[in-house]
C-alpha positions as a printed Julia matrix, in Angstrom:
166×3 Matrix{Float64}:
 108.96   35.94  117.4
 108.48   33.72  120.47
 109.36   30.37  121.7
 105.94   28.92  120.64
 105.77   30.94  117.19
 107.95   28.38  115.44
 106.6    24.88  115.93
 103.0    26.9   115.1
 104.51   27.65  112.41
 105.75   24.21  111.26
 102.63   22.16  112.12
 100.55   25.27  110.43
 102.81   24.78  106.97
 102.59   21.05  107.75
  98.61   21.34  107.51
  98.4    22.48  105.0
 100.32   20.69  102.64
  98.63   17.26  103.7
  95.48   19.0   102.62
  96.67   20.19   99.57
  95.95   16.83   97.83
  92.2    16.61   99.16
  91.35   20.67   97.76
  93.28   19.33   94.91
  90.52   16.32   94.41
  87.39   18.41   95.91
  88.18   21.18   93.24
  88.24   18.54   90.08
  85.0    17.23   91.59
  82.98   20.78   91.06
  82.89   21.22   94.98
  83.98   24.15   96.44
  86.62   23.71   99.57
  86.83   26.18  101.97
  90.3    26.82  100.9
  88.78   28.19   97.78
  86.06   30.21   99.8
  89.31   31.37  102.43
  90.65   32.32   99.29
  88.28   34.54   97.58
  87.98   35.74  100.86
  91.33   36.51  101.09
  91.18   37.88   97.42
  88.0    40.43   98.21
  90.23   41.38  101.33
  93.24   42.12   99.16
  90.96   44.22   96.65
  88.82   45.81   99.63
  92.13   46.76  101.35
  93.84   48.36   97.76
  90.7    50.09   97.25
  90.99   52.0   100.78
  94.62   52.03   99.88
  93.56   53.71   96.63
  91.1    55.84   98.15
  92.82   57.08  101.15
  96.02   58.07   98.3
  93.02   60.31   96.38
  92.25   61.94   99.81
  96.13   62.59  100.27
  96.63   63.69   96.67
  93.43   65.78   97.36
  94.63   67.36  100.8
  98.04   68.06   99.31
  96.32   70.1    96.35
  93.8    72.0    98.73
  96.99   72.64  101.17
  98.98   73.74   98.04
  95.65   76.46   96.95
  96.1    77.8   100.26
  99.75   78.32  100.31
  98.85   80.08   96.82
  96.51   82.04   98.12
  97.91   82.89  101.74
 101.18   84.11   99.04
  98.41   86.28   96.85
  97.15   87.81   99.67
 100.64   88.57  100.59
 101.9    89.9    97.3
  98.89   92.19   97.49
  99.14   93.24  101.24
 102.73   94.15   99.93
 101.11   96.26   96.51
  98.77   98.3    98.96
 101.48   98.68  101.61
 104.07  100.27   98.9
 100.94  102.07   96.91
 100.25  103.6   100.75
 103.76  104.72  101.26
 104.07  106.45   97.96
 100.95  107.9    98.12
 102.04  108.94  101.42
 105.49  110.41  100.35
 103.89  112.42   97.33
 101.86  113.8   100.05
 104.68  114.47  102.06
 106.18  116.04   99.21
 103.13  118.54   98.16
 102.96  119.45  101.48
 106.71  120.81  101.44
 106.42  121.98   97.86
 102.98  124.16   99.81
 105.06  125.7   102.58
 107.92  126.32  100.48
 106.18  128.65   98.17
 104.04  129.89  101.03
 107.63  130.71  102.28
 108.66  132.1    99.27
 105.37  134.11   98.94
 105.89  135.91  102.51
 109.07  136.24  101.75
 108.39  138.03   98.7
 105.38  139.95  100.67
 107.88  141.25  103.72
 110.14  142.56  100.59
 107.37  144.2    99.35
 106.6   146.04  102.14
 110.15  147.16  103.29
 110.42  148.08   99.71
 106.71  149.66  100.05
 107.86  151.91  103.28
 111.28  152.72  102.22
 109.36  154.16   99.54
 107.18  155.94  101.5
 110.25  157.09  103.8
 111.82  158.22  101.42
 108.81  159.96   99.76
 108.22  161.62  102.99
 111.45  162.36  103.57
 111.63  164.59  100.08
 108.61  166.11  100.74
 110.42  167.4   104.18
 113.33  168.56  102.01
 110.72  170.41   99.72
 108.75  171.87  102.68
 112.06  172.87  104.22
 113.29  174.42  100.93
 109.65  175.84  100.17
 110.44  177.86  103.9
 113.76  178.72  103.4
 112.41  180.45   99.78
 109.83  181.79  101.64
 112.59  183.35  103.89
 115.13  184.13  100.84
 112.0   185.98   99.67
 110.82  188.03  102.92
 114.72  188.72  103.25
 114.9   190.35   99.62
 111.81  191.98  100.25
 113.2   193.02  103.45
 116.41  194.3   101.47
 114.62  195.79   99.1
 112.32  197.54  100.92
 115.01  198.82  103.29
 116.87  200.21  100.27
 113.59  201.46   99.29
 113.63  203.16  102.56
 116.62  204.62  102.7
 116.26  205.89   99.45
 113.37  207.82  100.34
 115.01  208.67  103.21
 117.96  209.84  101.17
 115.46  211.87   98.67
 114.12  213.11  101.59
 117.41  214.55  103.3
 119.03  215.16  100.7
């Protein structure tokens, strides 16, 4: 407040209550004073400025609700983002997981196939290994054999020999 704003003040208030006897008499008369008209003035002010009041709470109430949808919405969109992500990793890790269980028996079956084949040439080592034996033993029969015959046709021999001679 300034210097000045106090005796305007004082002569305003003053104003108006010498006139307050003269509305007082123009109003019993049926004549409208401009007090009246400042007043419903004032009065249509008043309800203009609570309507915009009213109004402009509606359009807070209203952006409050549409910012609380979104925060909804941004959180859905979250929540889901976090479903796919954890659906994706899983999927991902029972991938992961076939793929191992894959080159494990793949393991397994080479494994199983090398065995097989040192089992399949010791076999056939030892098969051909027998069938040396055999050949060697057929031979040495074969020898046994000539060397009986041999014997026996030497004693033969020297049988007819001794027939001979003797």
């Amino acid at each position: 407040m300034g210097l000045f704003d106090i005796p305007r003040a004082a002569v305003g208030a003053s104003l108006k209550v010498a006139k307050l006897p003269l509305d007082l008499a123009t109003g019993a008369l049926g004549r409208r004073s401009p007090a009246d008209a400042e007043r419903e003035r004032a009065e249509a002010l008043r309800r203009g400025a609570e309507a915009q009041a009213e109004v402009a709470e509606q359009e807070r109430e209203r952006r409050e609700q549409a910012a609380r949808q979104r925060r909804g919405q941004a959180a859905k969109r979250e929540r889901v983002k976090k479903e796919q992500a954890t659906e994706e990793q899983e999927a991902t890790e029972r991938r992961a997981a076939a793929a191992e269980k894959r080159r494990k028996q793949a393991s397994e079956k080479a494994a199983a196939q090398r065995e097989e084949a040192i089992e399949a040439k010791a076999k056939r080592d030892e098969l051909e290994a027998l069938e040396a034996e055999k050949s060697a033993l057929d031979e040495r029969e074969k020898a046994l054999t000539a060397a009986d015959e041999a014997d026996r046709l030497e004693e033969a021999a020297a049988l007819a020999k001794g027939k001979r001679k003797g």
